[in-house]
N, CA, C and O atoms as a GROMACS GRO file, in nm:
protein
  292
    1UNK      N    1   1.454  -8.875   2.482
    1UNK     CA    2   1.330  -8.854   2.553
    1UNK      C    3   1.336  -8.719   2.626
    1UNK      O    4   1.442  -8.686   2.679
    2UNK      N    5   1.227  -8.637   2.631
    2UNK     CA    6   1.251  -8.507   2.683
    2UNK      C    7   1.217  -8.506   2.796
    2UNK      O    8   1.110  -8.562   2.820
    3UNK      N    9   1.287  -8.448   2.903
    3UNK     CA   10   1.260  -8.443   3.064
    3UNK      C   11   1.202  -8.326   3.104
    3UNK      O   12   1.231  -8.214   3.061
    4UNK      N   13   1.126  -8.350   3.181
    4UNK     CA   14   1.080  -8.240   3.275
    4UNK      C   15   1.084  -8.185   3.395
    4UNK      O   16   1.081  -8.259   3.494
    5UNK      N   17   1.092  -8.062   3.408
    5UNK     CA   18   1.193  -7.965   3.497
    5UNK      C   19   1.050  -7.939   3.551
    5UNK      O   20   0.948  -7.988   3.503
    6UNK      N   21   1.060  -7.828   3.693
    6UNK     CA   22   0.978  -7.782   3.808
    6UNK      C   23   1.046  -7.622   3.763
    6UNK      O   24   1.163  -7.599   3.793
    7UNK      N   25   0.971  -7.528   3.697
    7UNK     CA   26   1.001  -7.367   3.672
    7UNK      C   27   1.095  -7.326   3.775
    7UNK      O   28   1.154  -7.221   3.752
    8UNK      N   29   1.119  -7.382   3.874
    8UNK     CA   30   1.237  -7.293   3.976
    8UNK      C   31   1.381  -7.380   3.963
    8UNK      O   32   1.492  -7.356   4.010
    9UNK      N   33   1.343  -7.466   3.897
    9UNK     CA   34   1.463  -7.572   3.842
    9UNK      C   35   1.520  -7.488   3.731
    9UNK      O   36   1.642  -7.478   3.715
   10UNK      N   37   1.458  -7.446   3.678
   10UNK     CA   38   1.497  -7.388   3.497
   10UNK      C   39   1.607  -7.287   3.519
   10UNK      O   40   1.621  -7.238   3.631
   11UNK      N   41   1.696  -7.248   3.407
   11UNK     CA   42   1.783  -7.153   3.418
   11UNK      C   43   1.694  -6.995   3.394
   11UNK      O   44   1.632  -6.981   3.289
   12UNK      N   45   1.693  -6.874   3.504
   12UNK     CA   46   1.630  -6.756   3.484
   12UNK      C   47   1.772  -6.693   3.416
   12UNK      O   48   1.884  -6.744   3.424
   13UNK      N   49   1.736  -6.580   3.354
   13UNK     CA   50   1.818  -6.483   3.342
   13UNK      C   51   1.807  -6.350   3.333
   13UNK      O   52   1.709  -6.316   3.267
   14UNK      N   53   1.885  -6.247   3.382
   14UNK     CA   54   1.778  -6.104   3.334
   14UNK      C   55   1.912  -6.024   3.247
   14UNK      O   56   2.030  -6.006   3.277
   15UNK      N   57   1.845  -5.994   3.148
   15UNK     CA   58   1.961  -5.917   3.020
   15UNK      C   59   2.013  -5.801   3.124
   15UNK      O   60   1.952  -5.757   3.222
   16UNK      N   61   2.148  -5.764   3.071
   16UNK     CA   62   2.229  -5.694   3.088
   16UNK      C   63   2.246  -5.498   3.027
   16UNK      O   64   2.303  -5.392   3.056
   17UNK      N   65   2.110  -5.585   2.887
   17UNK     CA   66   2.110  -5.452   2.814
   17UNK      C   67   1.957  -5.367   2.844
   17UNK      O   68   1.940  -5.246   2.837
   18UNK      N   69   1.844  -5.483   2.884
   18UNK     CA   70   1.756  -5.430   2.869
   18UNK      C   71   1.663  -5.451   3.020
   18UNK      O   72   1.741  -5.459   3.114
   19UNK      N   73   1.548  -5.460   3.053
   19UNK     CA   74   1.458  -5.498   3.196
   19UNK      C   75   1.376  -5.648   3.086
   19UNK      O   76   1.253  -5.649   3.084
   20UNK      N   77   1.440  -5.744   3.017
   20UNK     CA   78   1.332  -5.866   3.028
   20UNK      C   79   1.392  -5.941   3.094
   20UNK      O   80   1.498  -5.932   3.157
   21UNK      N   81   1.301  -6.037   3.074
   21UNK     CA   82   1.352  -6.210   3.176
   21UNK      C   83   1.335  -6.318   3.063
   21UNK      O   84   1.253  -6.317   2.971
   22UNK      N   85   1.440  -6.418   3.094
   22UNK     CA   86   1.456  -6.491   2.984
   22UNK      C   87   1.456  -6.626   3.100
   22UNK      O   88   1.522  -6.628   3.204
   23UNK      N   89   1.347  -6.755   3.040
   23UNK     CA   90   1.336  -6.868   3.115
   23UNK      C   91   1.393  -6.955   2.963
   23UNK      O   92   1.337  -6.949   2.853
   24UNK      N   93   1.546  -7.053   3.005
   24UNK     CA   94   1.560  -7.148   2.920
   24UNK      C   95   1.484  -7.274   2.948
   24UNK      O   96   1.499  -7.338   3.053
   25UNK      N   97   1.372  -7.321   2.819
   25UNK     CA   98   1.267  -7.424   2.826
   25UNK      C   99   1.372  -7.503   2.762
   25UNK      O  100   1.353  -7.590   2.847
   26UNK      N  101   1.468  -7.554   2.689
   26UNK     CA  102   1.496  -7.597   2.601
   26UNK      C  103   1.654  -7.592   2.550
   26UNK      O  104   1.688  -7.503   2.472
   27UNK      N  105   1.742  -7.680   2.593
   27UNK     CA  106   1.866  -7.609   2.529
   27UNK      C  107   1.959  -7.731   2.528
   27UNK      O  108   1.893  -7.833   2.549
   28UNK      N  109   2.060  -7.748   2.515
   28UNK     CA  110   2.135  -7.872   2.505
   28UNK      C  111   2.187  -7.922   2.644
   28UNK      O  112   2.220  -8.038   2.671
   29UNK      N  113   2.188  -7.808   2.731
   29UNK     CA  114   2.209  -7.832   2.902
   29UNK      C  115   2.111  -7.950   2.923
   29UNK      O  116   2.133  -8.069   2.945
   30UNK      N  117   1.977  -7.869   2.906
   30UNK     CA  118   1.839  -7.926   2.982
   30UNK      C  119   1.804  -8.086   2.919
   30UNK      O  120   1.775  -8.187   2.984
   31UNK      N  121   1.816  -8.072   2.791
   31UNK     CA  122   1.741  -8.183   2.670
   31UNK      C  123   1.883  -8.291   2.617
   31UNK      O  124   1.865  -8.410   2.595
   32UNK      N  125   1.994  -8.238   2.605
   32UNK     CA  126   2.058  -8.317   2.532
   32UNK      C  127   2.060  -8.283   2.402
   32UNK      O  128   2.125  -8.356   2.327
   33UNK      N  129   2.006  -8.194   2.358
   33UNK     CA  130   2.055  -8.192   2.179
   33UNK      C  131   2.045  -8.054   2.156
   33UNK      O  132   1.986  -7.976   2.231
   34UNK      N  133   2.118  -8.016   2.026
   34UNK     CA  134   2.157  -7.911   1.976
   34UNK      C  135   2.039  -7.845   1.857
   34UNK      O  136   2.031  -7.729   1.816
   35UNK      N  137   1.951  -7.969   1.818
   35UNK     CA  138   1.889  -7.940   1.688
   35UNK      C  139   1.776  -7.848   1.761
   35UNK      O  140   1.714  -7.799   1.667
   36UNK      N  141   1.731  -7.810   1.858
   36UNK     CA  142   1.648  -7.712   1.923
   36UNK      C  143   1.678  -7.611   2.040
   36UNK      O  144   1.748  -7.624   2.140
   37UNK      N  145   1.614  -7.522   2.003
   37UNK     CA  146   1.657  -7.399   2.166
   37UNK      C  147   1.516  -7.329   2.146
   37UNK      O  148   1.461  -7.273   2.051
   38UNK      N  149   1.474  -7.363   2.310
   38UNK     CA  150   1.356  -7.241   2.276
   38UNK      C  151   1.371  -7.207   2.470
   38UNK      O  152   1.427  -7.268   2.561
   39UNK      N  153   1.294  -7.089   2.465
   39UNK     CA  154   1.301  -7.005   2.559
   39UNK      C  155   1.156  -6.920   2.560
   39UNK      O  156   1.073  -6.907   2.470
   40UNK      N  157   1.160  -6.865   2.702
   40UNK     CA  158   1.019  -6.778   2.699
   40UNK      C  159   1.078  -6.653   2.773
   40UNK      O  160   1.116  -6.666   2.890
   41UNK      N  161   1.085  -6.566   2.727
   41UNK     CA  162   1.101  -6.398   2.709
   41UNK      C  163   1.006  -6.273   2.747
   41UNK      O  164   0.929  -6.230   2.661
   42UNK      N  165   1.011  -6.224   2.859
   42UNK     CA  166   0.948  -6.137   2.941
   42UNK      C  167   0.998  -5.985   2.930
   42UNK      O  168   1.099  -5.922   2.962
   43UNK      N  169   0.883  -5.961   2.874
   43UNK     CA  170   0.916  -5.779   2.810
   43UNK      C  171   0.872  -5.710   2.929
   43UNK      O  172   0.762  -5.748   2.968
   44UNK      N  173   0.907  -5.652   2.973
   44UNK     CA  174   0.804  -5.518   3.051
   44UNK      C  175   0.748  -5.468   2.953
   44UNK      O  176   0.780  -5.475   2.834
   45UNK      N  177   0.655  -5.413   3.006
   45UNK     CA  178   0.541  -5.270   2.937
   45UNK      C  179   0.666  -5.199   2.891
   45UNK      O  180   0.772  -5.215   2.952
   46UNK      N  181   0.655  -5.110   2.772
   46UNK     CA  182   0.765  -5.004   2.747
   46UNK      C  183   0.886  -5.019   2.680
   46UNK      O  184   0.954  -4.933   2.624
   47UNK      N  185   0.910  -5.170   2.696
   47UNK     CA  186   1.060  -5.220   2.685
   47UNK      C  187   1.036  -5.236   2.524
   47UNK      O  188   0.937  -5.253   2.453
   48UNK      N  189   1.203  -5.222   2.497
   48UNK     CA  190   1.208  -5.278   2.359
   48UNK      C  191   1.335  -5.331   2.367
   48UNK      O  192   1.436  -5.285   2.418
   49UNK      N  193   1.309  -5.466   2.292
   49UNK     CA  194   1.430  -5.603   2.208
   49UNK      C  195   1.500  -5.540   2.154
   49UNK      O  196   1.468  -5.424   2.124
   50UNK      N  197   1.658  -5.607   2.111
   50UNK     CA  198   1.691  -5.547   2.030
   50UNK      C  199   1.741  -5.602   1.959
   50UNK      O  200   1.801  -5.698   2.005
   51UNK      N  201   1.753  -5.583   1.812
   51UNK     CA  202   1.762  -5.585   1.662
   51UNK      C  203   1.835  -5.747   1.663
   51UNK      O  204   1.922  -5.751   1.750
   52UNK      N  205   1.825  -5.842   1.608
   52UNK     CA  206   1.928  -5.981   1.610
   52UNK      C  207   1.854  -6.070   1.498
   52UNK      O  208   1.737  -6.085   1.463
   53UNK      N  209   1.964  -6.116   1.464
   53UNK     CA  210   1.871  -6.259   1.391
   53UNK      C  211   2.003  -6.352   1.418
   53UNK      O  212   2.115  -6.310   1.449
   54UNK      N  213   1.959  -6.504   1.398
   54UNK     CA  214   1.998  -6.666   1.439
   54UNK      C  215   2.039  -6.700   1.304
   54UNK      O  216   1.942  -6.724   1.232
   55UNK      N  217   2.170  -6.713   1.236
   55UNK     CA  218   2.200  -6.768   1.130
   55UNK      C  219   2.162  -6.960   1.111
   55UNK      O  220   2.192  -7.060   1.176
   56UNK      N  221   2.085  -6.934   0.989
   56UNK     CA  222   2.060  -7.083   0.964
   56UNK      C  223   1.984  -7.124   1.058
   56UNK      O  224   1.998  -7.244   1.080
   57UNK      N  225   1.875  -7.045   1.154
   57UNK     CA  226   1.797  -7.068   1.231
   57UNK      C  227   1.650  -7.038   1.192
   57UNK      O  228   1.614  -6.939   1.128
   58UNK      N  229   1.560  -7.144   1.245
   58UNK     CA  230   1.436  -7.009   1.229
   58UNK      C  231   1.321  -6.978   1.344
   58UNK      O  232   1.235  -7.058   1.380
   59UNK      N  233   1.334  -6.871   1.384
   59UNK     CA  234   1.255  -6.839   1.482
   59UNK      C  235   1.115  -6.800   1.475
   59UNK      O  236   1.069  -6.729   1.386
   60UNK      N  237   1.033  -6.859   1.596
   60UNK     CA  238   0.927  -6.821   1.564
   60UNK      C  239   0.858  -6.760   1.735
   60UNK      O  240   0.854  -6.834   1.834
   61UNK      N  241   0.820  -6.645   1.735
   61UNK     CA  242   0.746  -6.632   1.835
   61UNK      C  243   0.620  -6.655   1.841
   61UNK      O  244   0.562  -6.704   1.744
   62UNK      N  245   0.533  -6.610   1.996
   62UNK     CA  246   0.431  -6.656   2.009
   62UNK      C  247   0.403  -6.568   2.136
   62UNK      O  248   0.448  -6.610   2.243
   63UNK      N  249   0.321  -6.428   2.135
   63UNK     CA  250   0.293  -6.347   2.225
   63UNK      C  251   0.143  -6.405   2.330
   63UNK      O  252   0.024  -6.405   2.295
   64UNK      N  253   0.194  -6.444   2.444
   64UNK     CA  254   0.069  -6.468   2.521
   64UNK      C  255  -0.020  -6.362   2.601
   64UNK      O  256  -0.122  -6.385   2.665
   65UNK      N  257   0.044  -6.240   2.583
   65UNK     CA  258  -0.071  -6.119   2.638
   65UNK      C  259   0.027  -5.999   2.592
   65UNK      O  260   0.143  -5.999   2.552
   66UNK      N  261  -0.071  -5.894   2.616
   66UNK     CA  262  -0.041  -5.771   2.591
   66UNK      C  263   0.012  -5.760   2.409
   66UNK      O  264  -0.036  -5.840   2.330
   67UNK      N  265   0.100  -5.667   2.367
   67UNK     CA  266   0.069  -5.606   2.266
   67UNK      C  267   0.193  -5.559   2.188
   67UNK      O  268   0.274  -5.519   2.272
   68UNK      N  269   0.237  -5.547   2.080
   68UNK     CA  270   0.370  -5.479   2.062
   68UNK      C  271   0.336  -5.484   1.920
   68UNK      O  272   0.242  -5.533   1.858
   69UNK      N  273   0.504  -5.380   1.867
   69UNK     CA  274   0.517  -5.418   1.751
   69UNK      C  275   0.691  -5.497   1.699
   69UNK      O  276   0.806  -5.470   1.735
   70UNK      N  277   0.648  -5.579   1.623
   70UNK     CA  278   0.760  -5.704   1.565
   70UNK      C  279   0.825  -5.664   1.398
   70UNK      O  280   0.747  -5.670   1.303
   71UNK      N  281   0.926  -5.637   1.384
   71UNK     CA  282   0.996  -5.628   1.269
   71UNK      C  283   1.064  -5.717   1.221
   71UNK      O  284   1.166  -5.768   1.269
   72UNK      N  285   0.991  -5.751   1.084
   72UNK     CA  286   1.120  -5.855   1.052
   72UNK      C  287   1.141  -5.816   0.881
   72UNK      O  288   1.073  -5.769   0.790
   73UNK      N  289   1.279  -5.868   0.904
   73UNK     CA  290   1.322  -5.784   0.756
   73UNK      C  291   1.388  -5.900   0.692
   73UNK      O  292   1.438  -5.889   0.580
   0.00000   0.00000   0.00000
């Protein structure tokens, strides 16, 4: 059964390499299982991700404002 957290409960994080913010929604800490991980990911204006892919995973985003461009190869 999936539980629900209060956003200041959740694990924040801020990368090391770049200026986003990473909120874990989802992970084996929070839920108990391994078969899912999802997260919500905060770009600044300007910023850019960098290059990765999830073996045997499949990711899918979902931009709720503003604008970019996404590469996938």
């Amino acid at each position: 059964m999936a539980k629900i957290f209060a956003p200041e409960d959740l694990p924040h994080l801020s990368s090391t390499r770049d200026k986003r913010k990473r909120i874990d929604l989802i992970n084996e800490d929070l839920q108990g299982t391994q078969a899912i991980l999802g997260d919500m990911i905060v770009y600044p204006a300007e910023n850019v991700g960098s290059a990765h892919y999830h073996r045997g995973a499949v990711e899918i985003t979902y931009i709720l404002r503003g604008s970019g461009t996404y590469n996938i190869e």
